[in-house]
C-alpha positions in Angstrom: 200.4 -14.3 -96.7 197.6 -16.6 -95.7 197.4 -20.0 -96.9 194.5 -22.3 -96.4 195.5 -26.1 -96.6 192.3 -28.5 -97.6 191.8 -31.8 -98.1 189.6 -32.9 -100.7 186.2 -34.3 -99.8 185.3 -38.1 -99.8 186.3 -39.9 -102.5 184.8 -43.4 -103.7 187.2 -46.2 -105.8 188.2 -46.5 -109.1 190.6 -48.4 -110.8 193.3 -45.8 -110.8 194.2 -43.5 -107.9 193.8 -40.3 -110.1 190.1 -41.2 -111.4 188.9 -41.2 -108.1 185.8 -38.9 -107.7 183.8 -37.4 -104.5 181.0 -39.6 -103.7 177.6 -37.8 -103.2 178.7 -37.4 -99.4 182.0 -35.2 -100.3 180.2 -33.4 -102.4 177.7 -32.3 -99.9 180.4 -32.5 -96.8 182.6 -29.7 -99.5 179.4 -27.7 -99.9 178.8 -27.3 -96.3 182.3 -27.1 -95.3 182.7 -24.1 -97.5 180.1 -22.3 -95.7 181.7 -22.7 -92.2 185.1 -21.7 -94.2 183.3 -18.2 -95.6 181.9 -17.4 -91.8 185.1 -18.2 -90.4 186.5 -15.8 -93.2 184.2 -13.0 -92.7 184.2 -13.2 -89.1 188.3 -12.2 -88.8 187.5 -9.9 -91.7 189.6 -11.8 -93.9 189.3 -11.8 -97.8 188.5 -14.8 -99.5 191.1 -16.3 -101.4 191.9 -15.7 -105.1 194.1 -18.6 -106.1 193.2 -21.8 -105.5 196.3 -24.5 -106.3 195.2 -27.8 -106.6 196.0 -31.7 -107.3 195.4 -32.5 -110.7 193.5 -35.7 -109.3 190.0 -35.5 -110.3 188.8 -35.5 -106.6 190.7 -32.7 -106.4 189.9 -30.9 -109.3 186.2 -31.6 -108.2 186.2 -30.2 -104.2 188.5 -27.5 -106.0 185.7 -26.5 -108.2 182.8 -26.8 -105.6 185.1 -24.4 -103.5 184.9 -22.2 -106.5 181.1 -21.9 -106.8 181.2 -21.1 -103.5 184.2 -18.5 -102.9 185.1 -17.5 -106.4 188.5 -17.6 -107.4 190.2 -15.3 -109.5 192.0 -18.0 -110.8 192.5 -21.7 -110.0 195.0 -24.0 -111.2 196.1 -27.8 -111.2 200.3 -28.1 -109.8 201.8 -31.5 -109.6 203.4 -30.2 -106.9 200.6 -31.0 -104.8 200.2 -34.5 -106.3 200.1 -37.6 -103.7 203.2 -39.0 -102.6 205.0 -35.2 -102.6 207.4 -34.9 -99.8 209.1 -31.2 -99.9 207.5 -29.6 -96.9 210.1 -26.6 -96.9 209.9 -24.7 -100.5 206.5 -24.1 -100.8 207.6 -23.9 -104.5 203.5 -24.1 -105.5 203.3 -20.9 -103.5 202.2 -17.4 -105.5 204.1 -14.7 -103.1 202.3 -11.9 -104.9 198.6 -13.6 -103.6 197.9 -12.5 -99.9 195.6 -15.6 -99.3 195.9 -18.8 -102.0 193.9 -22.0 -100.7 195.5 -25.4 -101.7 193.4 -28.3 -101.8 195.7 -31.7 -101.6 196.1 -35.1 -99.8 196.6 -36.8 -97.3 199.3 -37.3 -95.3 201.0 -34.3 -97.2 198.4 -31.6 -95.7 198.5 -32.3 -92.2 202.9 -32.8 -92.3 202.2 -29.1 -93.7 201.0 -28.3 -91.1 203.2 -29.8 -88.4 206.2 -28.2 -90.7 205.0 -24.9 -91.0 203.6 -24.3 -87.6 205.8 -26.6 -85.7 203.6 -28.2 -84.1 202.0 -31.5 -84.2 199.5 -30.6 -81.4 196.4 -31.4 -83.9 193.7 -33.7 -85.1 194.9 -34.7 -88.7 192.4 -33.3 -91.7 190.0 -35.6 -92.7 187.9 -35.3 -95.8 187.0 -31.8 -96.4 189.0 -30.4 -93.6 191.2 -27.1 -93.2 193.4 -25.1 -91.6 194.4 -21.8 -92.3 197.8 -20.4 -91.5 199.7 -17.2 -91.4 202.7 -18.0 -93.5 205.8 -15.5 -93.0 207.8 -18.5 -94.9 207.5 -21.8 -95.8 210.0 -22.7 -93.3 210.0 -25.0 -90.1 207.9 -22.9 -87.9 207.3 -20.1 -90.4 203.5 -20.0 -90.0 200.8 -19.4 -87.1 197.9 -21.8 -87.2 195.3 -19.5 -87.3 192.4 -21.9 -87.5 191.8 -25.5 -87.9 189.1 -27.5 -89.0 190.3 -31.3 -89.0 186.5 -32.4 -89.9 185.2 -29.8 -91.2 181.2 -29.7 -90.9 180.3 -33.6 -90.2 177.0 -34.2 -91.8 
């Protein structure tokens, strides 16, 4: 299967972690990002994906549904799995084994330890704000994926 791991745009404050919305930049930064991510797609003749998995923060829930607009999920849905602070980097238990490609848009440091997990490797930038990689998962295992491409920034504006 193919799972693409991105981190939500730039997010501005608010009182509570969770209320935290894109500012006017992450919203652009997502919008453009998701064009590189549709080239990069088409170009290794790769289908879009039809799940999106996402935080239920609301800067989640936001670069989740700008990705939407964009790529047009079948379906997309919130897991708490992929909440901040989540630490199980083996199960993958979010994952939907009958999609061939689901995107996951998360956090910080959890994305990029994803990464380093399931490609074993830490040989990469980090992902910043709108950031992806996309990975050929066999399992999600200690080096059960191939890093097919990574996009730590994204498109900088």
């Amino acid at each position: 299967m193919l799972v693409t791991l991105w981190r939500h745009g730039e997010a501005g404050y608010a009182s509570l972690d969770a209320q935290r919305e894109l500012t006017p930049r992450g919203v652009s930064h997502v919008k453009e990002t998701a064009q590189l991510y549709r080239r990069v797609c088409e170009q290794s003749g790769m289908d879009f994906p039809a799940l999106c998995l996402h935080s239920p923060l609301a800067r989640t829930l936001q670069t989740a549904t700008l990705l939407d607009e964009d790529l047009g999920f079948q379906w997309r849905v919130a897991s708490d799995l992929l909440a901040p602070n989540c630490d199980d980097y083996i199960s993958g238990a979010y994952l939907d084994e009958s999609q061939p490609h689901q995107l996951l848009v998360g956090h910080q440091p959890y994305l990029s330890q994803l990464i380093d997990v399931w490609c074993d490797t830490d040989d990469f930038s980090p992902l910043e704000p709108s950031g992806f990689a996309l990975i050929r998962l066999t399992a999600p295992c200690r080096g059960g994926g191939e890093l097919l491409h990574h996009a730590p920034r994204g498109l900088l504006l």
